[in-house]
N, C-alpha and C positions, 0 to 999 in steps of 0.2 A: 112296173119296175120293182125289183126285190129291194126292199126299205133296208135305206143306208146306216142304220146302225148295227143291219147284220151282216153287208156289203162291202168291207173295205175300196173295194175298186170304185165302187158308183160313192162315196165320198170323196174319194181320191180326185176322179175324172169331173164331178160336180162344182170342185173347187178348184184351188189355183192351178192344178196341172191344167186342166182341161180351159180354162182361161186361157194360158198362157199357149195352148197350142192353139188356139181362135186367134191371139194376137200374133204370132208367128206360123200365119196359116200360108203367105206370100213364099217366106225362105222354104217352110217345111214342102210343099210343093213342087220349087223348084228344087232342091234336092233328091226329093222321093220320085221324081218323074219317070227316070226311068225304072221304077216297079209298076206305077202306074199303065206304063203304055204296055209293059208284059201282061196285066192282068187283062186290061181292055183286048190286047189280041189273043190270048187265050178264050176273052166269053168267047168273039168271032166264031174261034177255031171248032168250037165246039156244037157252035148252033145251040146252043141256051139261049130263049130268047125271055125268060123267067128268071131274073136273077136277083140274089139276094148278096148284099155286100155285107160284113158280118164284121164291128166295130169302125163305123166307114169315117167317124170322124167326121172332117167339113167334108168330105165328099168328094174330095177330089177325084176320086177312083171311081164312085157311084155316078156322079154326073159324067164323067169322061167314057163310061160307057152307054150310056143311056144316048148319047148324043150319036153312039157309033150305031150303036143299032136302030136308032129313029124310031118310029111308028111300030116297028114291027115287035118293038121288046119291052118290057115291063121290067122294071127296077125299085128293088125294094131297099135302103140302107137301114139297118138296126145297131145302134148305140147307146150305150148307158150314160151319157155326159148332155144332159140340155143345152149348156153353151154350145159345146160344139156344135150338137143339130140344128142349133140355131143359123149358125155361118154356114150349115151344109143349104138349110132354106133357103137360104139369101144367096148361095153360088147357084143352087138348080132355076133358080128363077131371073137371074141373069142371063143366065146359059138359054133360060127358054126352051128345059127340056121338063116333063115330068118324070119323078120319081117321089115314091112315098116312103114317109120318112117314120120308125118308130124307138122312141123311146122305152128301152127295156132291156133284159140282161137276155142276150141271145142262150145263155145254155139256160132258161125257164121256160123262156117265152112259147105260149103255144101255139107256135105255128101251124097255121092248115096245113095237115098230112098232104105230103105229095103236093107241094105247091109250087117250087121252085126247080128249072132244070139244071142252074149252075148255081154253084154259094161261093161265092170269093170271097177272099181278106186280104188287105194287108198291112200287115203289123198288128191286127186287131184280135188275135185269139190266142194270145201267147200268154192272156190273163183270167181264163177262168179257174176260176177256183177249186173246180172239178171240172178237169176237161174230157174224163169218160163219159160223163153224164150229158156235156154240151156237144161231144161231138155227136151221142148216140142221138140226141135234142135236134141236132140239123139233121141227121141221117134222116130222121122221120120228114121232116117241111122235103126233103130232096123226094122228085119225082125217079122214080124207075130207069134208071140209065143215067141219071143227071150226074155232074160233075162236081167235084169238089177243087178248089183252084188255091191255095193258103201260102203267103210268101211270109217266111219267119225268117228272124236271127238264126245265125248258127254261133258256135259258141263262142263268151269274150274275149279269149286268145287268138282270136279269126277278125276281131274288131277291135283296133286297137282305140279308133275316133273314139268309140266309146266309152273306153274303158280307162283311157288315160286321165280324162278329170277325174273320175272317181279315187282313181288311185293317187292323186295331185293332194286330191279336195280333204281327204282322209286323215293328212297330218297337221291338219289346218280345223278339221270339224269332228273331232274325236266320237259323237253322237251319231256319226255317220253311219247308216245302215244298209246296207245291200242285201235284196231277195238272197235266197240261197236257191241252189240249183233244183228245179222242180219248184218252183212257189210260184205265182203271178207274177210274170216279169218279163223283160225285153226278153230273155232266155230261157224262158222256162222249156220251148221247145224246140231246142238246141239238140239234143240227144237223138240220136235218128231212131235206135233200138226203140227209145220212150215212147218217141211217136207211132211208131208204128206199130206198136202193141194195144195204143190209147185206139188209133183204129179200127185195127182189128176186134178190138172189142167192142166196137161202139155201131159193129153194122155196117162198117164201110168195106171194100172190097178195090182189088186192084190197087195196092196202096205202092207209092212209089217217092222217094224224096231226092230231086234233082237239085245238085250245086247251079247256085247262080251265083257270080263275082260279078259286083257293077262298081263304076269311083262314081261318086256322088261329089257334087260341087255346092259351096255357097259364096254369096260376097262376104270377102277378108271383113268390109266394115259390119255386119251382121253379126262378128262372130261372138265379138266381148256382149252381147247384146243375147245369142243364143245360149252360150255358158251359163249367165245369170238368172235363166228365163225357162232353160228346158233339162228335162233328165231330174234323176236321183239330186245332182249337185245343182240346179236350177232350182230345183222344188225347195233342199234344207235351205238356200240362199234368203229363203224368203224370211224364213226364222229366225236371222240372225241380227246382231248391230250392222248398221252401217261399215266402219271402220275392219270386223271381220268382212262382211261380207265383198269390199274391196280388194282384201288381202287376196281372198281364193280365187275371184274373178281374176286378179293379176297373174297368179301361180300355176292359173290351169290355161288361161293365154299364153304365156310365156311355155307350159307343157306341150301346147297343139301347135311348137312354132312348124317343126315338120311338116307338117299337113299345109302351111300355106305358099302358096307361090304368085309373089306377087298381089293383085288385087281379089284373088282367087282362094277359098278354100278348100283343097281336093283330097278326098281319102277313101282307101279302098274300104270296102264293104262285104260281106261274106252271111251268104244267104243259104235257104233252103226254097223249095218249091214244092209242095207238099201235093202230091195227086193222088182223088182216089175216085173211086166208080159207086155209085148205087145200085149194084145191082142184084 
């Protein structure tokens, strides 16, 4: 793994973020499910039976297909966060599937040329730090024909879930900083132009980015609990007194009251589907 004091992301992911999505590995699951079960029947569709999950987190997505292909598929997840891969070990081994797991920044890492026939993600490549260099980085592990499968954000006026704590938390946390557009971040590839240009130069072919809208749901009681614990305004929470960090929790609950209905919280979601060819 590229040593974290040149790394922002793998100190980032090493520490409280990547903690705090281990301990919110339940909610974050049952909301992201449905990207999950898109990417699982996409490998299918493709007949990759070589696949490489690329920032896979606890695995949700890498075990979930591993399971669907059984026997016949080999599954690799690559992550920069040891906590996480940690809860990824412990869910493939519940599950009772294998898959190999490594710890490392996928746009270095040297993959065997032509090893993989599909490379998914999701939500996991929206943070390299040079994402021409990592995508030209998978282009090479991708076998001949193989597929690329990558569900990103699209941008934060398409999300408002997202975007409303930040904008809540902001007059509450003056120190409050947000990626800027192009930087490592839920958004960084949001710009379809961007992306596809990052492709095209990176060796990939066939490049295509299809809208997906899904409403993702959590429990209402989750929620004052997700605020404090996840995102930009999770993470400063962590930094702060007690008494501030009450405050925000209240003001950006009280922000998401839209979003809840009943014992439920439901909000639209606005994606990309990123395809491309190696060929």
């Amino acid at each position: 793994m590229t040593n974290r004091t040149e790394n922002p992301q793998a100190t980032l992911w090493n520490g409280p973020a990547g903690a705090a999505w281990v301990a919110a590995q339940d909610v974050v699951d049952g909301a992201l499910r449905p990207f999950r079960d898109l990417l699982v029947d996409e490998v299918v569709a493709t007949s990759g039976h070589r696949v490489l999950d690329v920032g896979c987190g606890t695995a949700a997505t890498t075990v979930a297909i591993a399971a669907r292909l059984g026997d016949s598929g080999h599954c690799t997840g690559v992550d920069i966060s040891e906590p996480m891969l940690a809860g990824a070990r412990a869910r493939a081994e519940k599950a009772g599937v294998a898959v190999e797991f490594l710890c490392a920044d996928a746009q270095s890492h040297p993959f065997p040329p032509e090893s993989f026939d599909t490379v998914v993600s999701r939500f996991g490549v929206m943070f390299f730090a040079q994402p021409r260099i990592a995508f030209a980085n998978l282009r090479r592990a991708a076998a001949e024909g193989g597929a690329l499968r990558c569900i990103v954000w699209r941008g934060p006026e398409e999300n408002p879930f997202m975007t409303t704590p930040e904008r809540t938390a902001a007059t509450l946390l003056p120190n409050l900083r947000l990626p800027d557009p192009g930087e490592p971040g839920r958004f960084a590839l949001a710009d379809r132009d961007r992306v596809t240009a990052i492709l095209d130069g990176s060796g990939w072919n066939e490049v295509a980015l299809r809208p997906i809208d899904v409403e993702c749901t959590m429990p209402e009681a989750d929620l004052n609990w997700y605020i404090s614990r996840m995102g930009v305004v999770g993470n400063a929470v962590q930094a702060v007194d007690e008494p501030t960090r009450e405050r925000v929790v209240s003001a950006v609950r009280a922000a998401l009251e839209p979003f809840v209905h009943g014992d439920r919280v439901r909000y639209p979601t606005a994606c990309w589907m990123i395809e491309a060819r190696a060929a």
